[in-house]
C-alpha positions as CSV (number, residue, x, y, z in Angstrom):
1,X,-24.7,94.5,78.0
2,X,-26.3,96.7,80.4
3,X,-26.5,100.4,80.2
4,X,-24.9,101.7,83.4
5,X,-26.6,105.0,84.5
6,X,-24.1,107.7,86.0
7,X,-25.5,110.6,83.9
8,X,-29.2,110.9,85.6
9,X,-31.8,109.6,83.2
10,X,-33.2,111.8,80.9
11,X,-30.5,114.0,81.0
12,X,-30.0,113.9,77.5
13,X,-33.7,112.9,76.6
14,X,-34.2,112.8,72.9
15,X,-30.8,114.2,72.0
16,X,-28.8,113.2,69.2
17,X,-25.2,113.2,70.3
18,X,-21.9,112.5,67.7
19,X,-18.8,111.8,70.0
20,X,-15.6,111.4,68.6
21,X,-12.2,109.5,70.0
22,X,-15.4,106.8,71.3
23,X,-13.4,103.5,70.1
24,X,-12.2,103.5,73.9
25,X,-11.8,105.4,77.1
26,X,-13.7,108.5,78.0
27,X,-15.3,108.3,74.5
28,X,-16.9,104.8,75.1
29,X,-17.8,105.3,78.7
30,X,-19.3,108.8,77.7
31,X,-21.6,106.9,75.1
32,X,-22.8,104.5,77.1
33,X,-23.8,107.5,79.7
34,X,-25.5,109.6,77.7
35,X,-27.3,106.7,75.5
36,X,-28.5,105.7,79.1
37,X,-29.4,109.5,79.5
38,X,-31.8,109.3,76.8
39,X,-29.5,110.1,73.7
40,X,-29.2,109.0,70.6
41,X,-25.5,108.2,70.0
42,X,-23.0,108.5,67.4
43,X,-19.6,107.0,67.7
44,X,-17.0,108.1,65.9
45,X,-13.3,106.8,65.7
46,X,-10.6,105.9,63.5
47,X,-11.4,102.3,64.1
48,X,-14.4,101.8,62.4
49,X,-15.0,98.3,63.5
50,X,-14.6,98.9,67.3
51,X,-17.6,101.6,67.2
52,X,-19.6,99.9,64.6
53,X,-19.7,96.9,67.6
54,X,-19.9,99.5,70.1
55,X,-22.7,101.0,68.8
56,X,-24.5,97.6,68.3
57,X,-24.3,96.5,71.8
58,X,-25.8,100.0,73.1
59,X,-28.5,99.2,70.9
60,X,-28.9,96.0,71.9
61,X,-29.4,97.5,75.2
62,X,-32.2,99.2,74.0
63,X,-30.9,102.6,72.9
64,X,-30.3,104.4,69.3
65,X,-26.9,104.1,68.4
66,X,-24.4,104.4,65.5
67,X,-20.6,103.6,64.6
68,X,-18.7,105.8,62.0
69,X,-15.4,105.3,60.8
70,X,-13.9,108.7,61.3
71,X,-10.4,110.2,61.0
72,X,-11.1,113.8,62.8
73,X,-7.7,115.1,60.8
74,X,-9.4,114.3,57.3
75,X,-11.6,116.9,56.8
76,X,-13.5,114.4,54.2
77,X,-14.3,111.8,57.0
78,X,-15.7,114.3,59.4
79,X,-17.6,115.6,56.7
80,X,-18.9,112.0,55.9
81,X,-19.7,111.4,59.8
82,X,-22.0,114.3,59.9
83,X,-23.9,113.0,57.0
84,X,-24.1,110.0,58.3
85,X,-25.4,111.2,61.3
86,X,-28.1,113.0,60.0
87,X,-28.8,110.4,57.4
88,X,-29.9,108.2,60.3
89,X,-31.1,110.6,63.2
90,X,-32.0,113.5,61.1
91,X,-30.0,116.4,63.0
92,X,-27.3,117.0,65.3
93,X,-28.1,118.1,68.8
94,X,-24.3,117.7,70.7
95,X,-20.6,117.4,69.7
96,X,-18.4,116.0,72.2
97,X,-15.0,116.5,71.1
98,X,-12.7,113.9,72.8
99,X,-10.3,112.4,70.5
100,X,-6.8,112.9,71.4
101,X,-3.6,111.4,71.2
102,X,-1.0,110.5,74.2
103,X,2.6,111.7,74.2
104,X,5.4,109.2,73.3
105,X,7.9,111.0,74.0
106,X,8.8,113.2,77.1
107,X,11.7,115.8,77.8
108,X,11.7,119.6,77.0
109,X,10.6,121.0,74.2
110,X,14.3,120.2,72.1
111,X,13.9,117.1,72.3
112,X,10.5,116.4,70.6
113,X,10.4,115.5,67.4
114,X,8.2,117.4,64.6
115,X,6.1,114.4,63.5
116,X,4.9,113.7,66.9
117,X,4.5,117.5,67.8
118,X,2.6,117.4,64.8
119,X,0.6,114.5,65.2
120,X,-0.7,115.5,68.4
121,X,-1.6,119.0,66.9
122,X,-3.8,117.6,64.4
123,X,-5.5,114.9,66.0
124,X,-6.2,117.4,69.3
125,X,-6.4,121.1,68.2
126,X,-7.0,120.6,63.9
127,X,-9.6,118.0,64.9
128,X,-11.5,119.6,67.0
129,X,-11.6,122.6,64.4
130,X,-13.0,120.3,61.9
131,X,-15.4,119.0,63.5
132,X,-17.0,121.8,65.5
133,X,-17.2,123.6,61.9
134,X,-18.9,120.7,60.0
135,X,-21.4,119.9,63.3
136,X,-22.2,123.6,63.6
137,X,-23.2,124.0,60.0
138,X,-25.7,121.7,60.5
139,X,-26.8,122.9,63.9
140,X,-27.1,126.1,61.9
141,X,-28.9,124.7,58.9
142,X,-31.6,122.9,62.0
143,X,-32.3,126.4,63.4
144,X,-32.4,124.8,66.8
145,X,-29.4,125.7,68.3
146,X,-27.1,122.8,69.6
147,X,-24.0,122.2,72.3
148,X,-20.4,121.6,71.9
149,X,-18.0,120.5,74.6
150,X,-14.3,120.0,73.8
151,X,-12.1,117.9,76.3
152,X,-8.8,119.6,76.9
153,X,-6.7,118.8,79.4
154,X,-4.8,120.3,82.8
155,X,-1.6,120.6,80.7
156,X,-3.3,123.8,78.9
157,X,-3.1,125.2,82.4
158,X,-0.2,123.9,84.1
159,X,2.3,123.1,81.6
160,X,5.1,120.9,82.8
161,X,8.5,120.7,80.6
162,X,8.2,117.2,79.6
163,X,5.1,117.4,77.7
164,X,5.2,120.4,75.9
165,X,3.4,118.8,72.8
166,X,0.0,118.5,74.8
167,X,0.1,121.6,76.5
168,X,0.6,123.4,73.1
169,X,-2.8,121.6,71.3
170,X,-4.3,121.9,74.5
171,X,-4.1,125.4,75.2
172,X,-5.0,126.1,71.7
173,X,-8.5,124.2,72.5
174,X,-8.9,127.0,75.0
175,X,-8.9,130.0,72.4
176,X,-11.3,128.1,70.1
177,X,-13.3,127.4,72.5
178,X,-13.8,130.8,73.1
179,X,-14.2,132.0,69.8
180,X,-16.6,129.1,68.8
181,X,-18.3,130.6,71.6
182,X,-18.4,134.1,70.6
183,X,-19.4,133.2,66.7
184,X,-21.5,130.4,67.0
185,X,-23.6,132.0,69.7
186,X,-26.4,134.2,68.1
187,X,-27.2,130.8,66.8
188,X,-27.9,129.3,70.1
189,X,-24.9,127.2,69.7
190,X,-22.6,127.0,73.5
191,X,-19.3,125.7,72.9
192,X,-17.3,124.8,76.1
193,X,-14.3,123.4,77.7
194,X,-13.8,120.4,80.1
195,X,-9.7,120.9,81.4
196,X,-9.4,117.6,83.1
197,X,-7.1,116.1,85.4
198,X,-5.2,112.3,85.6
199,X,-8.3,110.4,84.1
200,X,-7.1,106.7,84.9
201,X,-9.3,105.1,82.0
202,X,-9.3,101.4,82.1
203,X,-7.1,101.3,79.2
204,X,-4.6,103.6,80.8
205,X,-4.6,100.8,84.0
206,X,-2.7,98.6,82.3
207,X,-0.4,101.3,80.2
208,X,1.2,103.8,80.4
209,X,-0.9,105.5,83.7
210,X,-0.7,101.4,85.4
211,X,1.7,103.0,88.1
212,X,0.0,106.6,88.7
213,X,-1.9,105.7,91.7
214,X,0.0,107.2,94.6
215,X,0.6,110.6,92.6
216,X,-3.0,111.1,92.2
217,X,-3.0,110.6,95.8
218,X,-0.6,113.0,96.5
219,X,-1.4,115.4,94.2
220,X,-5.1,115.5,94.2
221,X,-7.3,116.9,97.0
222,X,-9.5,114.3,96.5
223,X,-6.7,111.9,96.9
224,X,-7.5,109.6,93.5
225,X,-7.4,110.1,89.4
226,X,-10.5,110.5,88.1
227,X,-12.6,107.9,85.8
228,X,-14.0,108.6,82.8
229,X,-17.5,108.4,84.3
230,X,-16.7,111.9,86.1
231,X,-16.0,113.5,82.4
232,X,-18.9,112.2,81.3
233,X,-21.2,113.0,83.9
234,X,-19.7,116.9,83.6
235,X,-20.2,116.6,79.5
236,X,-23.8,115.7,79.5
237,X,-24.6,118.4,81.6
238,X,-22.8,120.8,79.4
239,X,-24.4,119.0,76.1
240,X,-27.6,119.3,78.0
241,X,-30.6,121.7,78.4
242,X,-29.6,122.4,82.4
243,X,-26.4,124.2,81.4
244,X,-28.8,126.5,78.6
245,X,-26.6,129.8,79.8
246,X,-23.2,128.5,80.0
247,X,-21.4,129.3,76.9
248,X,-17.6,130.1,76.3
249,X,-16.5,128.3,79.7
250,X,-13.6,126.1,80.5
251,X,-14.3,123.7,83.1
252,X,-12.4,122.0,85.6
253,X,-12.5,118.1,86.6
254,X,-9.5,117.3,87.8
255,X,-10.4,117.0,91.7
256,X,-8.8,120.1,92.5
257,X,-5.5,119.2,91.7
258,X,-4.9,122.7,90.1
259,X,-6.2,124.5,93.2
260,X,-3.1,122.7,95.5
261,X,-0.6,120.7,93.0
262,X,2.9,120.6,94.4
263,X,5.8,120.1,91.6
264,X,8.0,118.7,94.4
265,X,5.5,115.8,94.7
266,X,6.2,114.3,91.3
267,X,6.1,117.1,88.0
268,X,7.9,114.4,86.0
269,X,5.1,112.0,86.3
270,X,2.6,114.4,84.9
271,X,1.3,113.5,81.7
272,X,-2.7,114.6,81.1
273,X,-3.2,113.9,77.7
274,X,-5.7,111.5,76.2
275,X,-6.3,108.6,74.3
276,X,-8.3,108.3,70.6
């Protein structure tokens, strides 16, 4: 395997990275990207196995890489990822916080059940907690300072009925975003938001996004979902040294879908969540 290099190259020179939700997706995708940036990367997901192999192939590729089990709900296993990750690297430069979970079920808000409300809650907003406070302790303990970009979605901005599970755990990631922002600061720690659009993953081609195509068109200025290469691209610029004053902000990449989207043109198909 080959290293493909969308993120420009020593973007992310000497930086060790732990990314979370990297079984698949934007996580994978977003490792392979900043590992060709010049990062050292840590995978993290729930399937320990995937990322363990994951992380073996970047390095066969030539780059520093390594696979953790991790359940971002468990505040044990995130604990246990950190160590790991200095254990091997010796610090923590970036967190990308990506894991999520997809809706399974879609109607207004009476008709979702609690375990799934739930579920999505703690994967999304509860996992992100834990792991920004368990990465910033040790950016703390460094005394270097350090980056933290959570990936939220559009449906913390524009909520539609069917999905009110994501919106909820997404628009939570925007006030702890903010006050991750605010505290970790003075310790030259930026936290920041990514509020992404229709991210057609290759995954999500042959699921539950396989038929999304002409709504991105219609709905997007850009006239196409986006791929997980432009998340990544916008979250190693964030974890990077080139975005050194930008702290507290949530950023859009959603091809301007926000700036023009039409209900009439297809609310109900509007999902924007993510995959672990």
């Amino acid at each position: 395997m080959s290293l493909e290099q969308f993120v420009p190259a020593g973007t992310l020179q000497d930086k060790v990275i732990l990314i979370t939700g990297a079984s698949q997706g934007i996580g994978l995708v977003a490792a392979r990207g900043f590992a060709a940036a010049g990062a050292s990367v840590v995978l993290g997901a729930r399937r320990g196995e995937v990322v363990e192999q994951a992380a073996q192939e970047i390095e066969a590729a030539g780059r520093p890489a390594l696979g953790v089990a991790l359940d971002v709900t468990q505040e044990d296993s995130v604990i246990a990822a950190v160590k790991a990750t200095v254990e091997r690297f010796g610090r923590i430069d970036g967190l990308f916080n990506n894991a999520g979970l997809d809706p399974t079920t879609f109607g207004p808000i009476t008709e979702i059940p609690l375990d799934e409300w739930q579920a999505i809650h703690a994967v999304k907003i509860d996992g992100t907690f834990l792991c920004t406070k368990h990465a910033a302790k040790q950016m703390i303990a460094q005394g270097t300072g350090g980056a933290i970009v959570n990936n939220g979605s559009s449906s913390s901005e524009y909520m539609p009925a069917i999905v009110p599970q994501p919106s909820s755990s997404q628009s939570a990631i925007h006030g702890l975003t903010r006050t991750s922002a605010v505290a970790l600061g003075p310790h030259n720690i930026r936290t920041n938001m990514l509020i992404t659009g229709l991210i057609i993953t290759n995954e999500r081609e042959s699921g539950l996004y396989k038929d999304s195509g002409n709504f991105a068109e219609q709905c997007c200025p850009l006239r196409r979902g986006g791929r997980s290469e432009d998340v990544a691209q916008v979250a190693a610029w964030l974890l990077s040294d080139y975005s050194a004053y930008v702290n507290g902000a949530s950023i859009r990449v959603e091809g301007g879908a926000l700036s023009g989207y039409n209900p009439a043109k297809g609310d109900d198909n509007f999902l924007g969540e993510k995959e672990s």
